[in-house]
TITI-429418 format. One record per residue (C-alpha): x, y, z. Coordinates in steps of 0.1 Angstrom, whole numbers, plus 2048, in hexadecimal, padded with zeros to 3 digits. Layout:
<sites>
XYZ;...
</sites>
This chain:
<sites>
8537CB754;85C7B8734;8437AB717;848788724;840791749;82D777755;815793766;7F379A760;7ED7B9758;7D97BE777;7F77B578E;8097CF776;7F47ED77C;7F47E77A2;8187DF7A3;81E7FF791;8078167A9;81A8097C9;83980F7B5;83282F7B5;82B8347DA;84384A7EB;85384A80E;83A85482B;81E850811;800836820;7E583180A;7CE81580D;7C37F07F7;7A48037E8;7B98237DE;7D180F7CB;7B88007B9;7A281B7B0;7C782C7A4;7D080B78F;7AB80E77D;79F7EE795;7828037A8;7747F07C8;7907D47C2;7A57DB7E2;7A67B47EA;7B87AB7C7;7D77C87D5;7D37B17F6;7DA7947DF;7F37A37C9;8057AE7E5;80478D7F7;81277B7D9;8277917C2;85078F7C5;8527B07BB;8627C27D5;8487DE7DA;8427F87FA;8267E0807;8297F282A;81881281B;7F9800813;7DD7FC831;7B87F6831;7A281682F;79F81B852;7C681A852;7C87FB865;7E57E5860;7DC7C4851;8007B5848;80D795851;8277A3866;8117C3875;8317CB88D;84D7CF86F;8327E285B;82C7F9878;8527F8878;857804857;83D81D857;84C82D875;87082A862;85D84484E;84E85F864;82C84C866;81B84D888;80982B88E;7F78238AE;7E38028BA;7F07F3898;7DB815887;7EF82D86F;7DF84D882;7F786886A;81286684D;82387F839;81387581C;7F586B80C;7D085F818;7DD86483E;7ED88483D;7E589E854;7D28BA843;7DE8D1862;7FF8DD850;
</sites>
């Protein structure tokens, strides 16, 4: 981002931590906002995410009890799955990567 991006530096941070998500990672609104420095501010990543045009991986991002809380819960599901995430009943239950993996190997 440029020094005349329009972006507060809030928007920024967050937009760079879900940047930085990788396929099959899940993570949820209060980890990325604890990682961005914004501790216990997981509705402002709801809100960035609602309202950015960035194009970021918003399907990686869930609520802490890894329930699916997009607009469009079937395409997130969708994309999840698209990357080895097991959902069920609108739930991530495992993923490859991050806050949901398995820890059984």
């Amino acid at each position: 981002m440029t020094d005349t991006d329009p972006r507060t530096e809030r928007e920024r941070r967050i937009i760079d931590v879900l940047m930085s998500l990788g396929e099959g990672e899940v993570t949820t609104y209060g980890d990325v906002a604890e990682v961005a420095g914004y501790p216990r501010q997981s509705r402002l990543v709801g809100r960035i995410l609602s309202t950015t045009d960035v194009d970021v991986p918003w399907w990686r991002v869930v609520n802490v009890a890894g329930v699916i809380r997009a607009s469009d819960p079937g395409l997130q599901a969708q994309l999840l799955a698209e990357e080895n995430v097991v959902v069920r009943d609108g739930r991530v239950i495992r993923a490859p990567i991050g806050r949901f993996a398995s820890s059984d190997g």
